[in-house]
C-alpha positions in Angstrom: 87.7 83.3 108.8 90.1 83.3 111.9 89.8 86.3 114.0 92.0 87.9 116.3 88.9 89.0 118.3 85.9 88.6 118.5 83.3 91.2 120.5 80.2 89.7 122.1 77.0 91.6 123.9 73.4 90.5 123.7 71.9 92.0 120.5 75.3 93.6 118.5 73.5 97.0 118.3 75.3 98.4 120.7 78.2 97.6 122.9 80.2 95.1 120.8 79.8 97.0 117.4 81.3 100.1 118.8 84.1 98.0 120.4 85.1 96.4 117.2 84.9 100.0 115.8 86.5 101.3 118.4 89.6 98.4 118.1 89.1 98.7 113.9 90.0 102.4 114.1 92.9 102.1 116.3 94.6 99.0 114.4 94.1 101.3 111.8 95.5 104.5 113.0 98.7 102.1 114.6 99.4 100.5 111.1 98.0 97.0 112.7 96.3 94.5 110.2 92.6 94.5 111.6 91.4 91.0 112.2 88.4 91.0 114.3 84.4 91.2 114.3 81.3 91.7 116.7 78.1 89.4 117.2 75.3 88.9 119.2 73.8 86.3 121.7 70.8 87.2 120.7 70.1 88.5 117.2 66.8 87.3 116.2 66.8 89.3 113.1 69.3 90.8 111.4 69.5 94.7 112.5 71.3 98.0 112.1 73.1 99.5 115.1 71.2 101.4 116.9 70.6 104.9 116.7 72.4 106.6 119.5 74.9 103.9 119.2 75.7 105.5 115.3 75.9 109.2 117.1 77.8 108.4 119.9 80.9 107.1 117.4 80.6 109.9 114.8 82.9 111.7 118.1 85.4 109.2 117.4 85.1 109.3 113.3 83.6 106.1 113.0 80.6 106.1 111.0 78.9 102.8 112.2 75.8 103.4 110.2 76.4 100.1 107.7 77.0 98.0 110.9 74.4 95.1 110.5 73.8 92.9 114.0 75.1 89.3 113.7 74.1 86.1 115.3 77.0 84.7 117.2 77.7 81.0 115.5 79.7 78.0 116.8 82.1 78.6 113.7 82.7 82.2 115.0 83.3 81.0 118.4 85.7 78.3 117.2 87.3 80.5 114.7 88.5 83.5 117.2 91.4 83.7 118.9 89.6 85.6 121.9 86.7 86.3 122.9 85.4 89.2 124.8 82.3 89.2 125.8 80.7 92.4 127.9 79.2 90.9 131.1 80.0 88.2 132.8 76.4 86.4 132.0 77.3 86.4 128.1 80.8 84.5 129.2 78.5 82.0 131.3 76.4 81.4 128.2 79.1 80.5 125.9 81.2 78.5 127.9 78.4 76.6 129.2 77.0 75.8 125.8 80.7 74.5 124.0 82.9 72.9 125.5 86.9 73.9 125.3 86.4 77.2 125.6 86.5 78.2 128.5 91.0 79.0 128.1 89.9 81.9 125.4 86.4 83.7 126.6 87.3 86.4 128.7 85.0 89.4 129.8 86.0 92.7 128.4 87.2 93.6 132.0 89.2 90.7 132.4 91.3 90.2 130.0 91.9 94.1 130.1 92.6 94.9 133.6 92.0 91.9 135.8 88.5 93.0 137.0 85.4 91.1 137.5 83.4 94.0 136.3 80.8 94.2 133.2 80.4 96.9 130.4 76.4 98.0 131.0 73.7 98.1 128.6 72.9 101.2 127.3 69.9 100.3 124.9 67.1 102.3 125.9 68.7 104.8 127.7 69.9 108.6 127.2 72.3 109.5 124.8 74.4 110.3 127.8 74.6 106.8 128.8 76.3 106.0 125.1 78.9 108.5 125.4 79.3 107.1 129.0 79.8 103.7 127.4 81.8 104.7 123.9 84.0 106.6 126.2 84.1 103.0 128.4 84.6 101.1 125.3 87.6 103.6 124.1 89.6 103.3 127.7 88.9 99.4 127.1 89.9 99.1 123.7 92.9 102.0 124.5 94.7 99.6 127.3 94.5 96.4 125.0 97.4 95.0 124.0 97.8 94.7 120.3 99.1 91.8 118.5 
């Protein structure tokens, strides 16, 4: 499957499964075929989103309670048209490990606004820190240009 974009953090329980929820719901809501997906850097199992990750969208109608946490694969990588990854580190370990990819791997911050900045982990923090970062990922996913 070729997608449009793909979302990449370190485990896919939190930051890139509520940005491809986050992008989902607005193709949606702008009548915009959704094409994209989420996956981990490191997904040694396969998982559910986490917890506070499943509250913190239920303020935006998304029920991310089905999400499962994917391994990123070479096929994915290969297969997306861009990839946004949420730090800079997660760029670094793609790009280093396959080669030609460097033109479409982009941190979220970068290819959004230009700025070397990364989207924070909020796994084991507050509930507060999810909003922080769903609200974050909304502004992010808000100001991308749609295809």
């Amino acid at each position: 499957m070729m997608y449009e974009v793909l979302f990449v953090c370190t485990g896919n329980t939190c930051r890139s499964a509520m940005a491809k929820a986050l992008y989902q719901k607005r193709c949606e809501d702008e009548g915009i075929k959704f094409v994209g997906e989420s996956a981990g850097i490191y997904v040694p199992y396969p998982d559910v989103a986490n917890k506070m990750a499943v509250k913190a969208m239920q303020i935006y109608n998304i029920d991310l309670s089905n999400h499962i946490a994917t391994q990123i694969t070479k096929e994915d990588i290969l297969n997306s048209k861009v990839i946004l990854t949420m730090t800079d580190h997660h760029k670094q370990i793609l790009i280093n490990n396959i080669s030609g990819i460097s033109e479409k791997v982009f941190t979220f911050y970068e290819y959004v606004f230009n700025e070397k900045k990364d989207v924070e982990d909020p796994y084991g923090k507050d509930f507060k820190e999810y909003i922080k970062i769903a609200e974050e990922l909304k502004t992010l996913v808000n100001s991308m240009k749609l295809s």
